[in-house]
C-alpha positions as CSV (number, residue, x, y, z in Angstrom):
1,X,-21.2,2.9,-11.4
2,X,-22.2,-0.5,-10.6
3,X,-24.8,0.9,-7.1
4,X,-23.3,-2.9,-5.1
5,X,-20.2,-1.2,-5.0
6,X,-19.9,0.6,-1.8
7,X,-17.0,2.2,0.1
8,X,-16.5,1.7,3.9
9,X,-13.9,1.1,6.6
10,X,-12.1,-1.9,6.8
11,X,-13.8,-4.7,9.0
12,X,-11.5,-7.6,10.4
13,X,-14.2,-10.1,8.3
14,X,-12.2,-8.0,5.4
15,X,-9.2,-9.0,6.0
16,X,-8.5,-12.9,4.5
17,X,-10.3,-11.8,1.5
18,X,-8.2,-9.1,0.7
19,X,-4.8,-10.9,2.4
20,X,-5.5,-13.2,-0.5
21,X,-5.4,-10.4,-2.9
22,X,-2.4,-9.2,-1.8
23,X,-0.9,-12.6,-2.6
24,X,-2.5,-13.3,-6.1
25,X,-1.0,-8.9,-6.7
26,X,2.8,-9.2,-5.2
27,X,3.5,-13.1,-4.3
28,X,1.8,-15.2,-7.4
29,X,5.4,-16.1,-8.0
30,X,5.3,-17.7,-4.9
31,X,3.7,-21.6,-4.2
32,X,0.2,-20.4,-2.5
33,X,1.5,-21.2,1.2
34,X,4.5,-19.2,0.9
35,X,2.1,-16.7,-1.0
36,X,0.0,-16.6,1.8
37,X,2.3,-16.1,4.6
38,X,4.3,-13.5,2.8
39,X,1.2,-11.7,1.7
40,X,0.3,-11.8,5.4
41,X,3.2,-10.6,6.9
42,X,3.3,-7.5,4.5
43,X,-0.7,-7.0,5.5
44,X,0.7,-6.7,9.1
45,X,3.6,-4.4,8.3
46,X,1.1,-2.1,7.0
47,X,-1.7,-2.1,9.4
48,X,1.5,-1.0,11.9
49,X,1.7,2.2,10.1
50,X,-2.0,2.3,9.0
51,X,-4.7,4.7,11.1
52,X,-7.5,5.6,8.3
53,X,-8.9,2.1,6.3
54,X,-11.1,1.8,3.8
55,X,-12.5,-1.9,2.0
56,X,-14.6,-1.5,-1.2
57,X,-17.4,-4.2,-1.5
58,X,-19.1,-5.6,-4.0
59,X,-21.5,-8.0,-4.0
60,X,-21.2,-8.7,-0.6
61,X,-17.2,-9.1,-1.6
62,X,-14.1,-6.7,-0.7
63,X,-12.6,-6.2,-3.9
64,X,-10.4,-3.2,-2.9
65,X,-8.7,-2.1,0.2
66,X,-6.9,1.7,0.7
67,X,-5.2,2.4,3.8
68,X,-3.3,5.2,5.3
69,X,-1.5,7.2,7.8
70,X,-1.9,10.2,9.1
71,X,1.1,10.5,11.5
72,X,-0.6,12.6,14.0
73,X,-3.3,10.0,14.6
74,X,-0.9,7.3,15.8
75,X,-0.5,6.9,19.2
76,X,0.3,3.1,19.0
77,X,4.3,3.5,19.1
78,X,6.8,1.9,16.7
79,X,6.4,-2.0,18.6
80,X,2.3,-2.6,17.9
81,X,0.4,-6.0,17.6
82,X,1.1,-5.6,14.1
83,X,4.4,-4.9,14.0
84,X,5.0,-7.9,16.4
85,X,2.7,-9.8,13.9
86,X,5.0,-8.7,10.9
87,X,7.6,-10.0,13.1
88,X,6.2,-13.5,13.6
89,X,5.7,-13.8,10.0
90,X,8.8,-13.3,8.8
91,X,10.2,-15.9,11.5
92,X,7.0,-18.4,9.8
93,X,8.7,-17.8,6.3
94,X,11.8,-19.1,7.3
95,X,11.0,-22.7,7.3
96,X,8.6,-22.2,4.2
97,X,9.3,-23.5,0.7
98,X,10.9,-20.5,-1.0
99,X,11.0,-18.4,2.5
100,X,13.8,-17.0,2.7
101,X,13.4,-15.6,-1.0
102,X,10.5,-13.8,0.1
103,X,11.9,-12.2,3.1
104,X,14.7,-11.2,1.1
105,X,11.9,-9.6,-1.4
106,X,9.9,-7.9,1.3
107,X,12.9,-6.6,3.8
108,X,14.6,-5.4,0.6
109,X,11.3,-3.3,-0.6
110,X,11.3,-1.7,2.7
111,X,15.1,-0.7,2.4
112,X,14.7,0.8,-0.7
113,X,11.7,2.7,0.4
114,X,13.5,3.9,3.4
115,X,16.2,5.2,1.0
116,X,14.0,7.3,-1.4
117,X,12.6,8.7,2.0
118,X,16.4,9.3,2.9
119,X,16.4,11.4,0.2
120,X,13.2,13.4,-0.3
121,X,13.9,14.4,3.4
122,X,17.2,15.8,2.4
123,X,15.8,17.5,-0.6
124,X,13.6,19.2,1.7
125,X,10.1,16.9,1.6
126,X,8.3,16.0,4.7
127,X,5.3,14.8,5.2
128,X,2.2,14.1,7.6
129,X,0.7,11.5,5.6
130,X,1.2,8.4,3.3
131,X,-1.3,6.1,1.3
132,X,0.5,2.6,2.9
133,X,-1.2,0.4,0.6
134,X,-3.8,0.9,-2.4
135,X,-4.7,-2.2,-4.1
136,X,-7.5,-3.2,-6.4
137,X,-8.6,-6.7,-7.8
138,X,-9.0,-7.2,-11.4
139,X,-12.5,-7.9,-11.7
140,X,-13.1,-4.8,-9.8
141,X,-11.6,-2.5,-12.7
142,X,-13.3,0.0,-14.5
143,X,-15.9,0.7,-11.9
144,X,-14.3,4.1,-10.8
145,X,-13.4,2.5,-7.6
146,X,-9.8,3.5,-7.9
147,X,-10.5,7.1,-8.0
148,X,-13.6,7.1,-5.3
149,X,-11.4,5.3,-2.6
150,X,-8.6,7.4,-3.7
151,X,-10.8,10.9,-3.0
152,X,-11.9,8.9,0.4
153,X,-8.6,8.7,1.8
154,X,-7.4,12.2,0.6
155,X,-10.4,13.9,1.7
156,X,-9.4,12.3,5.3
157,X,-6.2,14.2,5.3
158,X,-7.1,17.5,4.3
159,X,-9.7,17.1,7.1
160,X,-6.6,16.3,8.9
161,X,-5.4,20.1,8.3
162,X,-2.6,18.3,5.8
163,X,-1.4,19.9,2.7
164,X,0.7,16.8,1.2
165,X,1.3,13.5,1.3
166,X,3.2,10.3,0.0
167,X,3.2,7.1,-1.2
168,X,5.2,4.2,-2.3
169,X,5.5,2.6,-6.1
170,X,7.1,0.5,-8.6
171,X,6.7,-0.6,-12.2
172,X,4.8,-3.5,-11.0
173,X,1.7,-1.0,-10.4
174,X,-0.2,1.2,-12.9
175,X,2.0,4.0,-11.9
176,X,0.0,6.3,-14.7
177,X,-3.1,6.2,-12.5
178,X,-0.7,8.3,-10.1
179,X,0.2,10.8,-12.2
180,X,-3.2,11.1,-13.6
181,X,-4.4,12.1,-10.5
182,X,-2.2,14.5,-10.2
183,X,0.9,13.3,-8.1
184,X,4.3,14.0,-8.9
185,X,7.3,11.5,-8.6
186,X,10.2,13.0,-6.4
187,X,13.0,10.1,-6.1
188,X,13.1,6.8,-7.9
189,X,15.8,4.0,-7.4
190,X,16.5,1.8,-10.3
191,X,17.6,-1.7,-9.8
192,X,19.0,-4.0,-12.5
193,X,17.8,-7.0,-13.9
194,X,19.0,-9.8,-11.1
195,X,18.0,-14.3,-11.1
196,X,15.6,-13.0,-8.8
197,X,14.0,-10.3,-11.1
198,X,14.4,-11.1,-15.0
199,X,14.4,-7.4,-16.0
200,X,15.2,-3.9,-14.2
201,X,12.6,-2.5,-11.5
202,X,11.8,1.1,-10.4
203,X,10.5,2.1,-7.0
204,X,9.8,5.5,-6.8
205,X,8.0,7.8,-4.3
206,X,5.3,10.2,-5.0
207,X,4.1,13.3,-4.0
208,X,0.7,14.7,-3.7
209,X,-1.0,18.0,-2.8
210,X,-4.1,18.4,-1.3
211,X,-6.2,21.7,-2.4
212,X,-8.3,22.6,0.2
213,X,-10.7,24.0,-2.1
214,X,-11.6,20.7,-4.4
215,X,-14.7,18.4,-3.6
216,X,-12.9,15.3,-3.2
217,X,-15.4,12.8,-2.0
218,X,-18.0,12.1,-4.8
């Protein structure tokens, strides 16, 4: 492990760094102003739900970025700045070249993941806890970092008292690093291939369990 790579919490210095890694992960398709403002209002949407953050820096550089939730943490209610940020940023798309594609992309993302929550609640899973967002740049890769920031965040809710937890994916992410580390997929919605998206897309969530028992942070 390369010793300039450290973990720690998200500073706000962070943030246009890794906004701009959000764009070149999920909105290259997008001209780099639409990019940016798209990336930005999905960076907001998740800092609404987020209460535990974590940048990984190297070089002086965030190159990473893991956030999540703990559900019992949040005292900020549904309508936070960021929420209201989200808000403004999808209102900013609107006149922006290729705009309305993107809120079309990012409002229909969070249907679909507010469908395969639909049903894991109804199959009886419930949980305390999700990893919002878990990104990592390229030239970042095959440091370890995935798994360290990975064990950082878990090791936050089973300090939490939590036994599970959840998160949100698709087949435009390395899903196998999931299920390497042990997660297990409980829904997945399938859509066809569309103008918008030249072949068929998966979103799935998955599930994770935390033993109490396992040194995590390392």
């Amino acid at each position: 492990m390369n010793e300039t790579v450290t973990i720690r919490p998200l500073q706000r210095d962070d943030y246009p760094q890794l906004i701009d890694l959000v764009r070149r992960t999920w909105y290259a398709e997008f001209d780099e102003c639409t990019g940016l403002i798209a990336a930005e209002a999905d960076w907001e949407n998740c800092l609404a739900r987020t209460t535990n953050a974590y940048a990984a820096v190297k070089d002086g550089k965030p190159v990473a970025l893991i956030l999540g939730r703990i559900d019992a943490h949040d005292t900020r209610g549904t309508w936070n700045r960021h929420k209201r940020n989200y808000l403004n940023g999808l209102r900013r798309l609107l006149t922006a070249p290729e705009g309305i594609k993107a809120i079309h992309e990012i409002v229909g993302i969070l249907a679909i993941d507010h469908q395969l929550t639909h049903r894991a609640r109804k199959s009886g899973h419930d949980y305390g806890a999700e990893v919002v967002l878990f990104v990592l740049d390229p030239e970042a890769r095959g440091l370890g970092l995935g798994k360290r920031m990975f064990r950082r965040m878990i090791a936050d809710f089973r300090t939490a008292g939590l036994s599970k937890y959840f998160l949100y994916t698709d087949t435009t992410c390395n899903v196998g690093f999931y299920e390497h580390t042990g997660l297990k997929q409980i829904e997945s919605i399938t859509l066809p291939a569309s103008r918008v998206h030249q072949e068929s897309m998966s979103f799935y969530l998955y599930e994770g369990t935390i033993d109490s028992q396992q040194t995590l942070v390392g």
